[in-house]
OpenMM code with the backbone's topology and positions (N, CA, C; nanometers):
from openmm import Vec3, app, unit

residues = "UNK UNK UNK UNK UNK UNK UNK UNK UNK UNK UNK UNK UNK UNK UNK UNK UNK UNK UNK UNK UNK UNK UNK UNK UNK UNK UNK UNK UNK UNK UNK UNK UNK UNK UNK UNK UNK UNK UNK UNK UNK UNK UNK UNK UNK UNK UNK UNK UNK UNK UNK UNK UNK UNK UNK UNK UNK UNK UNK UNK UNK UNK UNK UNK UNK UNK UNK UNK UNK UNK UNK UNK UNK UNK UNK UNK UNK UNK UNK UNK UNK UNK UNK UNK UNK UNK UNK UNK UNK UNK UNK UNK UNK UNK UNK UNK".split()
positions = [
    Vec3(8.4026, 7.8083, 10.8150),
    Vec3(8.4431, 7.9379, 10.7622),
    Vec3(8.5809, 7.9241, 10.6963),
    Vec3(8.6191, 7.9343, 10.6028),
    Vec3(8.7077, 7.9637, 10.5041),
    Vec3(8.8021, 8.0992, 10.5638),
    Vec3(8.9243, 8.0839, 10.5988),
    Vec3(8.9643, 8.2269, 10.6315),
    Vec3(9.0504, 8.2638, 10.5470),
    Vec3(9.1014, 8.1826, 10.4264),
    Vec3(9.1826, 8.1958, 10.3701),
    Vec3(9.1198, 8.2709, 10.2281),
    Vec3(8.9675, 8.1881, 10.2121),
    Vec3(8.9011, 8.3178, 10.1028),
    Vec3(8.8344, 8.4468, 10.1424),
    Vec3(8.8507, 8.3846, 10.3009),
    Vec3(8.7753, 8.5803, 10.3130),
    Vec3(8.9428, 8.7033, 10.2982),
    Vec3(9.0366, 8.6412, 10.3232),
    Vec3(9.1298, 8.7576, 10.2465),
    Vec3(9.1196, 8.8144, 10.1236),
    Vec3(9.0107, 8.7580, 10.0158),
    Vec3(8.9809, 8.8401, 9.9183),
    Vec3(8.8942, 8.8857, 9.8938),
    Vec3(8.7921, 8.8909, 9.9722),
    Vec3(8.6633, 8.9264, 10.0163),
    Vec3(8.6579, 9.0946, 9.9746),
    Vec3(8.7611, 9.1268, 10.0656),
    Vec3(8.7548, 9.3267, 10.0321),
    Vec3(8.8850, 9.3525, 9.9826),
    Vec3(8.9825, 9.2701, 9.8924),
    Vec3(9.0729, 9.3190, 9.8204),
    Vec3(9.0759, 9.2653, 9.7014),
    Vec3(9.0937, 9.3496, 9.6210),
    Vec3(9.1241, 9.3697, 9.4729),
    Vec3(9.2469, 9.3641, 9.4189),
    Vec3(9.2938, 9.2931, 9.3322),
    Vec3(9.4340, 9.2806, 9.2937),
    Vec3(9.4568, 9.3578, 9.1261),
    Vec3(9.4693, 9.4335, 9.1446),
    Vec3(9.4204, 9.5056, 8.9163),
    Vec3(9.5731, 9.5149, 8.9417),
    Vec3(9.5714, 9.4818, 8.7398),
    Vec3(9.7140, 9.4894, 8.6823),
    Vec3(9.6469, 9.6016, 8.5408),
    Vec3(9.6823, 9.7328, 8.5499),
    Vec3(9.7124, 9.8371, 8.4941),
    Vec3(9.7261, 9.7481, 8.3095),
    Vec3(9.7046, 9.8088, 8.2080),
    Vec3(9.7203, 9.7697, 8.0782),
    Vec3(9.7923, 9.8646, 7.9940),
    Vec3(9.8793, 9.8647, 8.0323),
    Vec3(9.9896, 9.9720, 8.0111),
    Vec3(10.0218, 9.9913, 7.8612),
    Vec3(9.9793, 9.8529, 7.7677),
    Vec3(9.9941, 9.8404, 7.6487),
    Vec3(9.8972, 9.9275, 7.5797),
    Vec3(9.7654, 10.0368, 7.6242),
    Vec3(9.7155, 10.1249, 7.5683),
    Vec3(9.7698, 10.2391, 7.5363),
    Vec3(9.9042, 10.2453, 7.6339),
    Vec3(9.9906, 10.4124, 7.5805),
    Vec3(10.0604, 10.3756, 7.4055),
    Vec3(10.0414, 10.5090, 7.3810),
    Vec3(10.1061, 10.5012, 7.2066),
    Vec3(10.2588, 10.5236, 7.2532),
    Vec3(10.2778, 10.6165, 7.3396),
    Vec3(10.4379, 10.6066, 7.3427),
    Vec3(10.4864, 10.5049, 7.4198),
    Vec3(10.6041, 10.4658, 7.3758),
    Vec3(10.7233, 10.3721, 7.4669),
    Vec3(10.7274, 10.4135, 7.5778),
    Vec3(10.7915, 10.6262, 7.5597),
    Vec3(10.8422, 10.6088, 7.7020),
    Vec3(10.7251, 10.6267, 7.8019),
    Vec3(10.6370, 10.6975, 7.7469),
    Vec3(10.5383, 10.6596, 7.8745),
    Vec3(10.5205, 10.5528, 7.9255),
    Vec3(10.4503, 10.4169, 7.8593),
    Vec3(10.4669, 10.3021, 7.9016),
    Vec3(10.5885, 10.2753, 8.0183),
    Vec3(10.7225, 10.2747, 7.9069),
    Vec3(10.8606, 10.2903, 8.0423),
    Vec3(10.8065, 10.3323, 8.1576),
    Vec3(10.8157, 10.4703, 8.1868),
    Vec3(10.7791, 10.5743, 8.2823),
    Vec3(10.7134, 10.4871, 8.3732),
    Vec3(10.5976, 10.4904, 8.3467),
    Vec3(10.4540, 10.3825, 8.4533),
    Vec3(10.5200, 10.2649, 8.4731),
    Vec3(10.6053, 10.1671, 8.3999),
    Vec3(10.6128, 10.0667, 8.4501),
    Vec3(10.7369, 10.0694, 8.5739),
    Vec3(10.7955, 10.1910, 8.5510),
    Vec3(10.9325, 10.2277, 8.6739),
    Vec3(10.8638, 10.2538, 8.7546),
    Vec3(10.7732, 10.3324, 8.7331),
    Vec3(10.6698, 10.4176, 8.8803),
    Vec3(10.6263, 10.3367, 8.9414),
    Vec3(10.5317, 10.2332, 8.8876),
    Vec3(10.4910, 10.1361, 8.9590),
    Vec3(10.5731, 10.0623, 9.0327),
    Vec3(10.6860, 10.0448, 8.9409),
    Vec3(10.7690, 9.8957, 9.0119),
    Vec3(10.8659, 9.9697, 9.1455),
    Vec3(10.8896, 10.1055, 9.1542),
    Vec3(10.9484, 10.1727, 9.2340),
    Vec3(10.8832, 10.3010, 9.2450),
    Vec3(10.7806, 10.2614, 9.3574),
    Vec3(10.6814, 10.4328, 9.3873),
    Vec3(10.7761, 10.5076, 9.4702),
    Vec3(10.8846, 10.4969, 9.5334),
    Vec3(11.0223, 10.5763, 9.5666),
    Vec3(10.9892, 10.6863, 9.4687),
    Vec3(11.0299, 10.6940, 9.3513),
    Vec3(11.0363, 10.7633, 9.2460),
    Vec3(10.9888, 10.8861, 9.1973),
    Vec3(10.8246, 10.8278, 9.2643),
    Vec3(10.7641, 10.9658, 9.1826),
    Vec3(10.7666, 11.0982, 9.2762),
    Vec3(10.8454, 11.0888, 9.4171),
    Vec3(10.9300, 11.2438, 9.4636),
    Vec3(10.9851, 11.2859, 9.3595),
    Vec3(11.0667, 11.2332, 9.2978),
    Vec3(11.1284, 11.2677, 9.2182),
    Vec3(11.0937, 11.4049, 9.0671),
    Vec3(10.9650, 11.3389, 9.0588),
    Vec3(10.9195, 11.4013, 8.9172),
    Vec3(10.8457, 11.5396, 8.9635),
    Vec3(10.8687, 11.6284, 8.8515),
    Vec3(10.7776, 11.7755, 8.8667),
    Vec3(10.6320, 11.7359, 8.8923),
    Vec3(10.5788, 11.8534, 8.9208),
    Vec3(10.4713, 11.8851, 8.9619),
    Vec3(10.4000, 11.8550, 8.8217),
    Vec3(10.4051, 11.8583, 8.7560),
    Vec3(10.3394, 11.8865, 8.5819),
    Vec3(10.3662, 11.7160, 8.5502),
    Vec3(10.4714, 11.6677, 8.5762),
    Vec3(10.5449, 11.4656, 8.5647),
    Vec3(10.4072, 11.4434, 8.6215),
    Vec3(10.4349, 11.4561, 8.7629),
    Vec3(10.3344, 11.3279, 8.8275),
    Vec3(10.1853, 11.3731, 8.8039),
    Vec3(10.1615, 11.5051, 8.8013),
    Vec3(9.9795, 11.4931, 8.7156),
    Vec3(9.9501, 11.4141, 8.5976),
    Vec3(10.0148, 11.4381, 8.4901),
    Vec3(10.0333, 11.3577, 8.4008),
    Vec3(10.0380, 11.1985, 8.3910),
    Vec3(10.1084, 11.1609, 8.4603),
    Vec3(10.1246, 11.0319, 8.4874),
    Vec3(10.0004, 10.9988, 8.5657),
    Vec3(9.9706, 11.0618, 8.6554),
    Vec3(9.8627, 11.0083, 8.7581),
    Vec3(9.7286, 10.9983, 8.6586),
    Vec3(9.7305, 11.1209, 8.6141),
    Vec3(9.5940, 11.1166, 8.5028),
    Vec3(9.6125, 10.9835, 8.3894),
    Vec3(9.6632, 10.9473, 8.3747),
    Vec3(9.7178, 10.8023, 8.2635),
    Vec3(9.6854, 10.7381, 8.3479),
    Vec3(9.7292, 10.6780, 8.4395),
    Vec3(9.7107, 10.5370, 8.5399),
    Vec3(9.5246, 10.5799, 8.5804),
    Vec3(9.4834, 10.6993, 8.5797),
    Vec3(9.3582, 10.6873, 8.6114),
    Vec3(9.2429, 10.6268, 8.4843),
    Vec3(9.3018, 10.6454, 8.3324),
    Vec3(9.1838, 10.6351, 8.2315),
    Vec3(9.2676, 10.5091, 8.1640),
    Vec3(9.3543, 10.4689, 8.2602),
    Vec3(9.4131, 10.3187, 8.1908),
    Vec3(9.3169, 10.2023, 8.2399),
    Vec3(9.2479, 10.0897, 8.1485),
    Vec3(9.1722, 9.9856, 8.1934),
    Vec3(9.2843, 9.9036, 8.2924),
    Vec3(9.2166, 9.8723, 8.3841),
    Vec3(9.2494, 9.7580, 8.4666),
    Vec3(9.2169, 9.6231, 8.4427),
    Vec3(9.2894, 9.5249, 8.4785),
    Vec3(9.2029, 9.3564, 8.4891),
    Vec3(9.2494, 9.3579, 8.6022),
    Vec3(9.1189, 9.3087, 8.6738),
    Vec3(9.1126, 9.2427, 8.8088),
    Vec3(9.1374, 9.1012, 8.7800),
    Vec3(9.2959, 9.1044, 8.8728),
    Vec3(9.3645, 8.9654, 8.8715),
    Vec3(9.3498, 8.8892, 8.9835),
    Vec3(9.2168, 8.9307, 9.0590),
    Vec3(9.2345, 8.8551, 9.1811),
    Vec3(9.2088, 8.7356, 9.2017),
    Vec3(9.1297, 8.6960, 9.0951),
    Vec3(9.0779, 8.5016, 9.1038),
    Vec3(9.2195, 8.4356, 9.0363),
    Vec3(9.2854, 8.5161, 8.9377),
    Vec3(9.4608, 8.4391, 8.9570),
    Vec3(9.5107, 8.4064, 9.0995),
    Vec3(9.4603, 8.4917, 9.1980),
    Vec3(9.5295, 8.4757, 9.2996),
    Vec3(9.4872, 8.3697, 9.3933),
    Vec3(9.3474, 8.3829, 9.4086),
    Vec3(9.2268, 8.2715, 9.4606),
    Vec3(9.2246, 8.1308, 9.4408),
    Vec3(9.2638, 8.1405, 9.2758),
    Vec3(9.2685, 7.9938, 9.2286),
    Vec3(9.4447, 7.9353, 9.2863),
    Vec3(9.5360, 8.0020, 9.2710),
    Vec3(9.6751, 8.0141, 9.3253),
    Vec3(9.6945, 7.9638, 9.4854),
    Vec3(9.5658, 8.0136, 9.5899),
    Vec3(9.5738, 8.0182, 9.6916),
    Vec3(9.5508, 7.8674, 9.7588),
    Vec3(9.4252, 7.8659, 9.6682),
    Vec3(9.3280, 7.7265, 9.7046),
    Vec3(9.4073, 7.6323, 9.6149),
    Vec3(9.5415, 7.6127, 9.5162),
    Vec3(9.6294, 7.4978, 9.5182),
    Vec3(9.6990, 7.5078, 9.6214),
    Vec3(9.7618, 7.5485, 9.7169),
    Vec3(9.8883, 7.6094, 9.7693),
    Vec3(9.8260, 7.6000, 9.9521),
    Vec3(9.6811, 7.5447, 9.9463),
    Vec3(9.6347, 7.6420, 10.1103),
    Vec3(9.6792, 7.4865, 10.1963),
    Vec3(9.6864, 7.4091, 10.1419),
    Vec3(9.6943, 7.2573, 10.2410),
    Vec3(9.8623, 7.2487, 10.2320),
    Vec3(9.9110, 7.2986, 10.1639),
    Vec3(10.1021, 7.3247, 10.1569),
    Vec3(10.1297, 7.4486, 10.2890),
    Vec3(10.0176, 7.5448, 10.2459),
    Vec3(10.0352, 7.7009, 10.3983),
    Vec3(9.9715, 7.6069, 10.5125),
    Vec3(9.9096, 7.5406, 10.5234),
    Vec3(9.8050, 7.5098, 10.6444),
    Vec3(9.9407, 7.4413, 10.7450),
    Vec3(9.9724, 7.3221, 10.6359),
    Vec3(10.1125, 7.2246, 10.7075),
    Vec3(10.1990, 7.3307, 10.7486),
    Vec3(10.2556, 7.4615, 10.6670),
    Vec3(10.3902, 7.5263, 10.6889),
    Vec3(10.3582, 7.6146, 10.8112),
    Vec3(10.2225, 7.6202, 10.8413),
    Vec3(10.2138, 7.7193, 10.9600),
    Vec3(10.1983, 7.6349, 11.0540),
    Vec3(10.1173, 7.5199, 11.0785),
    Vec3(10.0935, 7.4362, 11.1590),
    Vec3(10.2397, 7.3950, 11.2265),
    Vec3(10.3353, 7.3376, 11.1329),
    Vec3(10.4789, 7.3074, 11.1580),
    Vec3(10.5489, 7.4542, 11.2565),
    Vec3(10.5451, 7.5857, 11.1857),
    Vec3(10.6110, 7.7112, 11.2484),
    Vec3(10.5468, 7.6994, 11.3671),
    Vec3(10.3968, 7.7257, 11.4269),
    Vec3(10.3603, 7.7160, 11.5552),
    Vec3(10.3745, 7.6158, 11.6217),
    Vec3(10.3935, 7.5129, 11.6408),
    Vec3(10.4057, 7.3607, 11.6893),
    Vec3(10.5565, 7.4177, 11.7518),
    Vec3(10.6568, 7.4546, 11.6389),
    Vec3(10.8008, 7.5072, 11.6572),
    Vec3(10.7924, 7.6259, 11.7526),
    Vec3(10.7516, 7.6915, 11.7723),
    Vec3(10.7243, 7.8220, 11.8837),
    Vec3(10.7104, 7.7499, 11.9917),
    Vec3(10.5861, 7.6892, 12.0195),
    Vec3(10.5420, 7.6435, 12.1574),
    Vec3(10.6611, 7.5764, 12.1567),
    Vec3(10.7019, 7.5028, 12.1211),
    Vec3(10.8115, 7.4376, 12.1592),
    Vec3(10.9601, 7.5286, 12.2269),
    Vec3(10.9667, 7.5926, 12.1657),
    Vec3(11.0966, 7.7407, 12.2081),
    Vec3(11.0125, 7.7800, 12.3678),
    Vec3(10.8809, 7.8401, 12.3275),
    Vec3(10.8126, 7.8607, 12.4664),
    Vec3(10.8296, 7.7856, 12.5961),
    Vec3(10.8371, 7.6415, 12.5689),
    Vec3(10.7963, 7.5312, 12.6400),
    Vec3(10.9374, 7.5200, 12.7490),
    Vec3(11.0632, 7.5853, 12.7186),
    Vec3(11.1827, 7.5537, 12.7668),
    Vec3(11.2229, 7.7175, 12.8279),
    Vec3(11.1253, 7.8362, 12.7993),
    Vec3(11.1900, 7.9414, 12.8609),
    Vec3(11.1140, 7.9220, 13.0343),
] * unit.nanometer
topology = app.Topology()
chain = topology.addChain("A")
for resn in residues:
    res = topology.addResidue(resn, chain)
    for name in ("N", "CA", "C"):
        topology.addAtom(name, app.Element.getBySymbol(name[0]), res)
């Protein structure tokens, strides 16, 4: 069993295509919102419908096999770095 590909099994990674808005500042706008969801307290009642309705009829790409293919170079580099961290625990354990 693979446990490292069943983490993408039921998650989806989409990156928004923000390059379909005609205006700048909208574009702007969404890319602050996103990068700091803090924010959208901030905006009126009339802001964040607006905005929300955009991020809803904006195409997505599902970026998750970027991540998959990313994972499966990188999983025998995580396997050693965790193997090493727990080995290091029991060891702390081993002396209380």
């Amino acid at each position: 069993m693979d446990e490292f590909g069943e983490v993408f099994d039921t998650l989806q990674i989409k990156n928004p295509s923000l390059n379909e808005l005609e205006k700048i500042e909208d574009r702007a706008t969404l890319y602050y919102l996103l990068d700091h969801p803090q924010e959208w307290s901030n905006l009126s009642k009339r802001k964040k419908e607006k905005y929300r309705k955009m991020l809803k009829e904006i195409k997505e790409e599902d970026i998750t096999p970027v991540f998959k293919k990313a994972l499966e170079k990188k999983k025998a580099e995580l396997m050693a770095q965790l193997g090493s961290w727990f080995k290091n625990q029991y060891k702390i354990f081993e002396h209380c």
